[in-house]
mmCIF file of the C-alpha atoms, coordinates in Angstrom:
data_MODEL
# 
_entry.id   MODEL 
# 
loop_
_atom_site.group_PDB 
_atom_site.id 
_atom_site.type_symbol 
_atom_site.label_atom_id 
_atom_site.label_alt_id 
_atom_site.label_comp_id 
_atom_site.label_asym_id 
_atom_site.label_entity_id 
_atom_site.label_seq_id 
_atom_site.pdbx_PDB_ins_code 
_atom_site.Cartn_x 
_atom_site.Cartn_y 
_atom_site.Cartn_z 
_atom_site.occupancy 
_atom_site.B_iso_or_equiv 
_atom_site.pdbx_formal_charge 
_atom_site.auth_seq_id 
_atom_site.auth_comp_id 
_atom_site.auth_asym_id 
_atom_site.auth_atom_id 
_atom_site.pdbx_PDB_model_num 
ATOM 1   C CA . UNK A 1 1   ? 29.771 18.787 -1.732 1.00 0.00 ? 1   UNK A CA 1 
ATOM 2   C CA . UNK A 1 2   ? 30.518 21.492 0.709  1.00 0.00 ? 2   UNK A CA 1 
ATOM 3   C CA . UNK A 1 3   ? 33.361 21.367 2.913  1.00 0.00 ? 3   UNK A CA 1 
ATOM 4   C CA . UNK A 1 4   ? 33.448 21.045 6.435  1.00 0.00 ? 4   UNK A CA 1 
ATOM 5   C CA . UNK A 1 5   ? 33.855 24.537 8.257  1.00 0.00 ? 5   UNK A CA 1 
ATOM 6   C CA . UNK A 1 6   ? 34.552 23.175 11.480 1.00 0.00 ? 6   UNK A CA 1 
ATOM 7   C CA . UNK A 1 7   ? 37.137 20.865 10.072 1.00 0.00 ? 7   UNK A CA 1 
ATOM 8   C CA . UNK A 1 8   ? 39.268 23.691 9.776  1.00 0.00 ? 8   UNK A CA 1 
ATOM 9   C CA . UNK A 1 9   ? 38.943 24.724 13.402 1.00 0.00 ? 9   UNK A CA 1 
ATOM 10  C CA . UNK A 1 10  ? 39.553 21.649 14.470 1.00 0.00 ? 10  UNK A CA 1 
ATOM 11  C CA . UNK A 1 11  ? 42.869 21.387 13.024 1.00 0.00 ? 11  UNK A CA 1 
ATOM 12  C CA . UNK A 1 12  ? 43.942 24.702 13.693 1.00 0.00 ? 12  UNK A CA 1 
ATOM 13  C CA . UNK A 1 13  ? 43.144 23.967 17.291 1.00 0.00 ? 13  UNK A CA 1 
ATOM 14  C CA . UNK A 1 14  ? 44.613 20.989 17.493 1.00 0.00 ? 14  UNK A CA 1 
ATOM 15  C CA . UNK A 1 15  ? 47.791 22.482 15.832 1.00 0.00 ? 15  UNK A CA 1 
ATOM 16  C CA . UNK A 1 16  ? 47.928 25.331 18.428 1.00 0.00 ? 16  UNK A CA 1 
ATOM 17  C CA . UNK A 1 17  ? 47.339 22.807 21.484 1.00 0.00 ? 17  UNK A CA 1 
ATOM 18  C CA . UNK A 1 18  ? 50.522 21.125 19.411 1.00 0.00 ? 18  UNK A CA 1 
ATOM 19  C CA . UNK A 1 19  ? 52.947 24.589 19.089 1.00 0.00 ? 19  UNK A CA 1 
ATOM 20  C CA . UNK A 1 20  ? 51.962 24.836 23.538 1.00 0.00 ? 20  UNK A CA 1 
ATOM 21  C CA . UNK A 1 21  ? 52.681 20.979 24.323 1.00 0.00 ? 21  UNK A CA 1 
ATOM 22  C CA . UNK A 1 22  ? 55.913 21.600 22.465 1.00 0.00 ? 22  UNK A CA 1 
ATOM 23  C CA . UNK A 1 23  ? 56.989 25.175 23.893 1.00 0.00 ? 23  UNK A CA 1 
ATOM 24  C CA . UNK A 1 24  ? 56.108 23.693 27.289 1.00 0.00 ? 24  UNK A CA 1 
ATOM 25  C CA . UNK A 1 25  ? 58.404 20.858 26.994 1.00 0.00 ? 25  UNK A CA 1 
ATOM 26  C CA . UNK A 1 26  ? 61.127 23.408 25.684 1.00 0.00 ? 26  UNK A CA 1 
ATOM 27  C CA . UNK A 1 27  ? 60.462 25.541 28.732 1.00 0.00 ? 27  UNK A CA 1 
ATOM 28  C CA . UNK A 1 28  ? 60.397 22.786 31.133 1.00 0.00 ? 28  UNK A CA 1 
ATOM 29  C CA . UNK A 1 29  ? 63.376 21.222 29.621 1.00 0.00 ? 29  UNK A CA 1 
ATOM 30  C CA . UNK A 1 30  ? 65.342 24.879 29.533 1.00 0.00 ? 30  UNK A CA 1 
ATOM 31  C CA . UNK A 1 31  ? 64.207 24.771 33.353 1.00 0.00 ? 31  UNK A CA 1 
ATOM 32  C CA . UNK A 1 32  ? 66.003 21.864 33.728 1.00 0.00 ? 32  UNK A CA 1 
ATOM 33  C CA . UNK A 1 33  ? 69.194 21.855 32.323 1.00 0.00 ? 33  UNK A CA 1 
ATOM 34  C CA . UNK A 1 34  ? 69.435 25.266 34.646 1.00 0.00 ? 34  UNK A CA 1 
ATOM 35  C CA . UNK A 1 35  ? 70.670 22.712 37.389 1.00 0.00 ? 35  UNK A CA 1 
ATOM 36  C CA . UNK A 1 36  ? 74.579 23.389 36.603 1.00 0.00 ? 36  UNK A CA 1 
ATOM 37  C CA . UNK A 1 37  ? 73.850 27.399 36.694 1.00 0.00 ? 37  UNK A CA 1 
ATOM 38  C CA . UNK A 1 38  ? 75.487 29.458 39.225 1.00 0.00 ? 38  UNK A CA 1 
ATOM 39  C CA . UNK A 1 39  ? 72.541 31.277 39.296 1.00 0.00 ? 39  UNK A CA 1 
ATOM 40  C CA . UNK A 1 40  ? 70.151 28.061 38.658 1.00 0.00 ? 40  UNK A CA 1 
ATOM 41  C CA . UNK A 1 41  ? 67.602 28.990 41.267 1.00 0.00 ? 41  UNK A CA 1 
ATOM 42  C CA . UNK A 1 42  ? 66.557 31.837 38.862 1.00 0.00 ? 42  UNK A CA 1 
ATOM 43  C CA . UNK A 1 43  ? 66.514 30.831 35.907 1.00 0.00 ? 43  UNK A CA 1 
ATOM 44  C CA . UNK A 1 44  ? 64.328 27.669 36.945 1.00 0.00 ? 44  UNK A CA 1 
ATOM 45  C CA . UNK A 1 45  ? 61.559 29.990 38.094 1.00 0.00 ? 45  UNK A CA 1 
ATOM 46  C CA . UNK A 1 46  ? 61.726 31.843 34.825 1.00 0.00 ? 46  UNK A CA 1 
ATOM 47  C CA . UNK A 1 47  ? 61.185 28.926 32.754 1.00 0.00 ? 47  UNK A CA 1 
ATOM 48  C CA . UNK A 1 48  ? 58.675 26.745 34.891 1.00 0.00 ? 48  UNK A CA 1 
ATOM 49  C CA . UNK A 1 49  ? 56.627 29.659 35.031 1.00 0.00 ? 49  UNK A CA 1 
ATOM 50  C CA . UNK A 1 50  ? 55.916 29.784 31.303 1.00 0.00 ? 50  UNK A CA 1 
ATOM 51  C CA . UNK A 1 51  ? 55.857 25.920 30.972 1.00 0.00 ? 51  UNK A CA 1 
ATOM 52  C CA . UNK A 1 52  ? 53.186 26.089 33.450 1.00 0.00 ? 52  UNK A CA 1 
ATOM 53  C CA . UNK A 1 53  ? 51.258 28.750 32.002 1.00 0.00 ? 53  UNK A CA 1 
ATOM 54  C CA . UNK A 1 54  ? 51.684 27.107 28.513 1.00 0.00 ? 54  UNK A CA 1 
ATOM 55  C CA . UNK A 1 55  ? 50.940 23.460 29.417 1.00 0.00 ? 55  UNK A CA 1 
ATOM 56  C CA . UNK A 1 56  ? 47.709 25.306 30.695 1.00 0.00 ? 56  UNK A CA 1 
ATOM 57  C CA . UNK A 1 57  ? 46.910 26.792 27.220 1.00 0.00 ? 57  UNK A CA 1 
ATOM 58  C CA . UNK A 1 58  ? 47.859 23.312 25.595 1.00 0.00 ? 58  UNK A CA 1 
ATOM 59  C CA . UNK A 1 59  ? 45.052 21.835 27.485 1.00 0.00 ? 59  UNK A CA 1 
ATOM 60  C CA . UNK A 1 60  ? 42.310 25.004 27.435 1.00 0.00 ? 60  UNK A CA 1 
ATOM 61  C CA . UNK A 1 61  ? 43.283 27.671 25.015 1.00 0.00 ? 61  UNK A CA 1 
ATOM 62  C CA . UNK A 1 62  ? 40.139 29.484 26.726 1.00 0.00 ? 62  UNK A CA 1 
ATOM 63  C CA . UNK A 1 63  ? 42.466 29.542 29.956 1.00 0.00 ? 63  UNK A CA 1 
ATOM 64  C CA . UNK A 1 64  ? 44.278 32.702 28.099 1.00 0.00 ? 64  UNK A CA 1 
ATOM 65  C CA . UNK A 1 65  ? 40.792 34.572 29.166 1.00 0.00 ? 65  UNK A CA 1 
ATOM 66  C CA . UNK A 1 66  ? 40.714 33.932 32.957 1.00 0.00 ? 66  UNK A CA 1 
ATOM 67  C CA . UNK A 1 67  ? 42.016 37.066 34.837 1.00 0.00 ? 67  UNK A CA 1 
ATOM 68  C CA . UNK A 1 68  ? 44.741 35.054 37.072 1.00 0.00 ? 68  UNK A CA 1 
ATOM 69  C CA . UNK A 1 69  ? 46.170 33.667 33.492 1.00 0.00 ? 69  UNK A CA 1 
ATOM 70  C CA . UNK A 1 70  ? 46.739 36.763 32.467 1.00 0.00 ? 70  UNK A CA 1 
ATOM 71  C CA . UNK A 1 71  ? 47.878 38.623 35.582 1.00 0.00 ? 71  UNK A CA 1 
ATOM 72  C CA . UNK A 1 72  ? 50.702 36.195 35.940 1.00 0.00 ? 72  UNK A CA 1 
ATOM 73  C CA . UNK A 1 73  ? 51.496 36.517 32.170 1.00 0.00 ? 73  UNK A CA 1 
ATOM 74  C CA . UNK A 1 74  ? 51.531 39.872 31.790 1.00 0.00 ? 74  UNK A CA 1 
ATOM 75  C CA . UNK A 1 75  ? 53.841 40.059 34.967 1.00 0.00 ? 75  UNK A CA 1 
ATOM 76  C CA . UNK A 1 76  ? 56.058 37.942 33.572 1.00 0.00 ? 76  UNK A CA 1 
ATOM 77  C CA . UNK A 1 77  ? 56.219 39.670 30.218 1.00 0.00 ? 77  UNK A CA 1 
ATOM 78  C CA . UNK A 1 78  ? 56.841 42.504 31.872 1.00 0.00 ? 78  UNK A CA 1 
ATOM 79  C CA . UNK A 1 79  ? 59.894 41.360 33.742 1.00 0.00 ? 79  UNK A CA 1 
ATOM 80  C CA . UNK A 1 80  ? 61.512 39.257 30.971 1.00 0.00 ? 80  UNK A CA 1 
ATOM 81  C CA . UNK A 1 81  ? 61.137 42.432 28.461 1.00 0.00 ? 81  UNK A CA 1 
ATOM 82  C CA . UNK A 1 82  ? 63.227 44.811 31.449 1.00 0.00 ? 82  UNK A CA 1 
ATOM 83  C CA . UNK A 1 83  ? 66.117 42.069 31.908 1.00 0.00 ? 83  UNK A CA 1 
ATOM 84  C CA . UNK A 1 84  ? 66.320 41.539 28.234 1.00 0.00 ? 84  UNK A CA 1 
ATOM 85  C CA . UNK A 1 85  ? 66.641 45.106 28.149 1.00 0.00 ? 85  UNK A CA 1 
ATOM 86  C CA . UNK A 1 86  ? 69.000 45.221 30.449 1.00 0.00 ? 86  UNK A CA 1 
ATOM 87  C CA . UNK A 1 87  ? 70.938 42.213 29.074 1.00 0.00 ? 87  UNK A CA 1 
ATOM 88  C CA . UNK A 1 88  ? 70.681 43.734 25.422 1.00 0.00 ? 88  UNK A CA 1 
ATOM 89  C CA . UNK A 1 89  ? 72.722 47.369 26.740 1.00 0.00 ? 89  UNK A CA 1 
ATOM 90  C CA . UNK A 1 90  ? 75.000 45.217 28.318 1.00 0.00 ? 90  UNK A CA 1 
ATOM 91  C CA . UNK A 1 91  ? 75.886 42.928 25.564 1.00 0.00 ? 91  UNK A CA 1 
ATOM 92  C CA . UNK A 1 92  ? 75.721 46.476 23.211 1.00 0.00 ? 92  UNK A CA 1 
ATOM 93  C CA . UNK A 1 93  ? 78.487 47.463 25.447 1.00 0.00 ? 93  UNK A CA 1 
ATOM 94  C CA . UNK A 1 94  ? 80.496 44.819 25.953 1.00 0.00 ? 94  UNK A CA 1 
ATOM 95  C CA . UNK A 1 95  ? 79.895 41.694 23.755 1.00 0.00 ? 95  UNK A CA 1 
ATOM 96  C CA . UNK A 1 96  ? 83.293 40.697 22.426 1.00 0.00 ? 96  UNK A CA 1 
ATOM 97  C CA . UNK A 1 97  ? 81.439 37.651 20.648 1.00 0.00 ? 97  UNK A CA 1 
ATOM 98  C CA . UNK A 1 98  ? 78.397 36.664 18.886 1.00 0.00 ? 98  UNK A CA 1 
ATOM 99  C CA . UNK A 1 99  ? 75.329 36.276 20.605 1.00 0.00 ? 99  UNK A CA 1 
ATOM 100 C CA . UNK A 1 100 ? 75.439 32.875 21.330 1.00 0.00 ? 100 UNK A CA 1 
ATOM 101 C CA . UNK A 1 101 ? 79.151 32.823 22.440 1.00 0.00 ? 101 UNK A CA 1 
ATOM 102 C CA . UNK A 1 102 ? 77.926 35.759 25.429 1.00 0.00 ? 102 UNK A CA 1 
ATOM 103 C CA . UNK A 1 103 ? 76.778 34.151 28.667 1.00 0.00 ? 103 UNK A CA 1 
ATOM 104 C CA . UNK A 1 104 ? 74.007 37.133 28.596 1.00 0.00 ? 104 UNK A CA 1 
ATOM 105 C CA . UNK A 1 105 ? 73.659 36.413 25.185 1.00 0.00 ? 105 UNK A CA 1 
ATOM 106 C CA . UNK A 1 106 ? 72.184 33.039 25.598 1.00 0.00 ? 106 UNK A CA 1 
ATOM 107 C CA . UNK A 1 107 ? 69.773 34.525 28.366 1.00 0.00 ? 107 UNK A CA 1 
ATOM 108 C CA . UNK A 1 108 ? 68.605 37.101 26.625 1.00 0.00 ? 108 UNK A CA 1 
ATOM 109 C CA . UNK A 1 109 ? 67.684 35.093 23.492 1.00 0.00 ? 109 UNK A CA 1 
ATOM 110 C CA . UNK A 1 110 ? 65.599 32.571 26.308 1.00 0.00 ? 110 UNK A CA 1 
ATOM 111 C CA . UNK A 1 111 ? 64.318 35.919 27.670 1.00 0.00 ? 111 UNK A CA 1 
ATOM 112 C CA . UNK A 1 112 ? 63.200 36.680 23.886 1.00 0.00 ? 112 UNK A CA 1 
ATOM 113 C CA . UNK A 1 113 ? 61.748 33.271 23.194 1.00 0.00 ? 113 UNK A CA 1 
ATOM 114 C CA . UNK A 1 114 ? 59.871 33.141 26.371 1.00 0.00 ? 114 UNK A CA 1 
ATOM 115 C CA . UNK A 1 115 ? 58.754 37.182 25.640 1.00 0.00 ? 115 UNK A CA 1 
ATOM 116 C CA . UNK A 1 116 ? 57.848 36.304 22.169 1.00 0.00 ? 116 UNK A CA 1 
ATOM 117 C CA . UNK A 1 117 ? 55.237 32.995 23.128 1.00 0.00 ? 117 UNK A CA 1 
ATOM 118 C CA . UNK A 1 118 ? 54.012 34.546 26.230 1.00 0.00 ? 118 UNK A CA 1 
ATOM 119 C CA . UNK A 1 119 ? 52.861 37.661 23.930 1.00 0.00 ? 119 UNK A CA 1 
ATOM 120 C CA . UNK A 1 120 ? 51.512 35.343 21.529 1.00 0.00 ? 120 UNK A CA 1 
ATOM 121 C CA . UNK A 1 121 ? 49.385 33.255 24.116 1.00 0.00 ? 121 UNK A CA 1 
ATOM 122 C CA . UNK A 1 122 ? 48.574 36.354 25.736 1.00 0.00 ? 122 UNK A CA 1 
ATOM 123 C CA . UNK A 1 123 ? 46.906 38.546 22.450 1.00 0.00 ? 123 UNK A CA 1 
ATOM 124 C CA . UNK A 1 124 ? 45.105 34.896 21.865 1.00 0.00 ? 124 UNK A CA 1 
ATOM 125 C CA . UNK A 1 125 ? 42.291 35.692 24.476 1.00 0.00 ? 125 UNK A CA 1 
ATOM 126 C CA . UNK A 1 126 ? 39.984 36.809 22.017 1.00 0.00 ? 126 UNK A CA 1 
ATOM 127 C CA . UNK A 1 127 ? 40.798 34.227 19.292 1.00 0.00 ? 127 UNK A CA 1 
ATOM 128 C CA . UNK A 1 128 ? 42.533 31.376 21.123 1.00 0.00 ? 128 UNK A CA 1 
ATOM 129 C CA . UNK A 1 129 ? 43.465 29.532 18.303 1.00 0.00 ? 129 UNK A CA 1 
ATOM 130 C CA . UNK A 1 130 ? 44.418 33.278 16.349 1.00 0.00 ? 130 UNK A CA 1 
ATOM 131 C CA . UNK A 1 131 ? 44.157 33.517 12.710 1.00 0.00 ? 131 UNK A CA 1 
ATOM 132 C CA . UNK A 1 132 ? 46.434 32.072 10.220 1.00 0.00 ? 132 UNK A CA 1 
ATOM 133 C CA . UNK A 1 133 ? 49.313 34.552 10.580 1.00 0.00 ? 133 UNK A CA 1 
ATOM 134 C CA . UNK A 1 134 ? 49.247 33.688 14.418 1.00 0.00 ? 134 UNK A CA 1 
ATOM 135 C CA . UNK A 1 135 ? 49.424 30.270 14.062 1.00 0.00 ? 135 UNK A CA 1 
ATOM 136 C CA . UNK A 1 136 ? 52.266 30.251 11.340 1.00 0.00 ? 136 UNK A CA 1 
ATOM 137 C CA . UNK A 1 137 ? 53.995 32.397 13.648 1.00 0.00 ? 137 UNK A CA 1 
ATOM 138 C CA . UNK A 1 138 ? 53.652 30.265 16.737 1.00 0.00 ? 138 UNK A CA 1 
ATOM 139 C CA . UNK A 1 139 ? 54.656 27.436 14.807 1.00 0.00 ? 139 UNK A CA 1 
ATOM 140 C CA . UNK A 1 140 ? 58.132 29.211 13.537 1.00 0.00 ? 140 UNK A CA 1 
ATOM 141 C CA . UNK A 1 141 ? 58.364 30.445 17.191 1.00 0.00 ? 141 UNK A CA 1 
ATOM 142 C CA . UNK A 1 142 ? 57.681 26.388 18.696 1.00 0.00 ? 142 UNK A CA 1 
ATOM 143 C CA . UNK A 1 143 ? 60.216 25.033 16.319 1.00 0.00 ? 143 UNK A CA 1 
ATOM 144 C CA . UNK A 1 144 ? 62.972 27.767 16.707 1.00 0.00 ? 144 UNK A CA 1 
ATOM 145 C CA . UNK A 1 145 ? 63.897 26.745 19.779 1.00 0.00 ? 145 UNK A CA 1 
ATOM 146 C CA . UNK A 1 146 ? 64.297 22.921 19.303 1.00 0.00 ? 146 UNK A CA 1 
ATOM 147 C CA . UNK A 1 147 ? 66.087 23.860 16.037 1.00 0.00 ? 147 UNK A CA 1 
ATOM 148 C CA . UNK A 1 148 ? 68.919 26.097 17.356 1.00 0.00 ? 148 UNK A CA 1 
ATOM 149 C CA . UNK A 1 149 ? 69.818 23.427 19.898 1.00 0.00 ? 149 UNK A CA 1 
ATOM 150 C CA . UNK A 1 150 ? 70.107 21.147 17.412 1.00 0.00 ? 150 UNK A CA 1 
ATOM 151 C CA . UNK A 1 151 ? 72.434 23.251 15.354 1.00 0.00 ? 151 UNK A CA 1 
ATOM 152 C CA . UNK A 1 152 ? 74.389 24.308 18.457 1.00 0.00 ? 152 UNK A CA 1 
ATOM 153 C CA . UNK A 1 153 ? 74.190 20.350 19.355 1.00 0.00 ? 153 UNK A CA 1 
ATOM 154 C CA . UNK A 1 154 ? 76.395 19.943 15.907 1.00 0.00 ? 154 UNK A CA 1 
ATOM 155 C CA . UNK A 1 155 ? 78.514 22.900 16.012 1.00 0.00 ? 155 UNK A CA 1 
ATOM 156 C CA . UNK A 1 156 ? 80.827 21.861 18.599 1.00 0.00 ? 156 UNK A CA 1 
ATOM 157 C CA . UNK A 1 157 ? 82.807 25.244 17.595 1.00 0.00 ? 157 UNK A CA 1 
ATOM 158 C CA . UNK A 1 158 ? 80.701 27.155 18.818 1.00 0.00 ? 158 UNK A CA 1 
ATOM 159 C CA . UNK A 1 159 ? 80.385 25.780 22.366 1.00 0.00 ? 159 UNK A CA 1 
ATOM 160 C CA . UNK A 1 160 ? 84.457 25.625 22.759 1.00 0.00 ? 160 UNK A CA 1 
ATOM 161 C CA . UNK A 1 161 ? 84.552 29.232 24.032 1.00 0.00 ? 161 UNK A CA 1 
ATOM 162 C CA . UNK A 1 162 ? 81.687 28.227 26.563 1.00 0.00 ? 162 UNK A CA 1 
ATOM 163 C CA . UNK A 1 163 ? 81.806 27.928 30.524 1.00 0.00 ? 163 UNK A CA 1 
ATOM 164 C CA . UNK A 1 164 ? 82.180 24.298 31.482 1.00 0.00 ? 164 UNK A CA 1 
ATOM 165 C CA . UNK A 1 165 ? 78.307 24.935 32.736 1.00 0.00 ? 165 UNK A CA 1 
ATOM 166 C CA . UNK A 1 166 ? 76.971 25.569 30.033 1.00 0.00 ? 166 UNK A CA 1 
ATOM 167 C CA . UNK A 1 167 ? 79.049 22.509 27.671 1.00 0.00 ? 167 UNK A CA 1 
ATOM 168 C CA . UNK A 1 168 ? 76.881 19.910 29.753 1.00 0.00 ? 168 UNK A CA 1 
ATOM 169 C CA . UNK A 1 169 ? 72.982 21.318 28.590 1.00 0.00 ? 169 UNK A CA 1 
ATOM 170 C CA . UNK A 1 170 ? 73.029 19.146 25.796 1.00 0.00 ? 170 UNK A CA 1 
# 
């Protein structure tokens, strides 16, 4: 009895449309907990924009293909990877903490994450489910996330050196 080949696509489709319904709720929800920023009005825009575009690839990984999908991706790629630089010479310069502990250290690891599944939906246009070393990797990249909160959720240390806007996201 032969195996079903399309089974196989099926679930790796389905698990793809999965990893974008997830990494648009962490967007979204990254968008909103911006509300206490000083600079909120910002960083709102540069998470809705990739919740958007990924709640679009959740529902029609073809989307990735359509030439306004990927002008507005690429543009936003583009602009996340020059303030991430920006943010990574700064906290090269100046960090007096971990990562995490740096106000531009938590914005550029969002800048990262959103970099990082942008670029992933993005080289999808010609496969948009990818092969199996895609999809593992937009798995890790879906749960990361959602995983680090809850570990900075715990680790009540390591907000205690926060600004008071930032000790209310969670």
């Amino acid at each position: 009895m032969a195996a079903d080949p399309g089974r196989g696509a099926r679930w790796a489709v389905g698990l793809w449309r999965t990893c974008n319904a997830l990494m648009a709720a962490f967007f979204a929800l990254a968008a909103f907990v911006q509300v206490n920023d000083p600079d909120a009005e910002l960083w709102v825009v540069v998470y809705m924009i990739p919740a958007v575009l990924t709640l679009l690839v959740g529902f029609n990984p073809l989307v990735t293909g359509s030439f306004i999908w990927k002008s507005v991706s690429a543009a936003h790629i583009l602009f996340c990877l020059v303030w991430a630089a920006g943010l990574a010479c700064s906290l090269l310069l100046h960090a007096q903490h971990s990562i995490l502990h740096e106000e531009e250290g938590r914005e550029l690891s969002g800048l990262v994450i959103i970099t990082a599944w942008m670029s992933l939906c993005y080289s999808s246009s010609k496969n948009p489910v990818g092969g199996r070393i895609q999809l593992l990797l937009a798995i890790v990249i879906a749960l990361f996330p959602f995983i680090s909160w809850v570990y900075i959720y715990i680790n009540k240390d390591m907000r205690s050196s926060w600004p008071s806007h930032c000790k209310t996201v969670i």
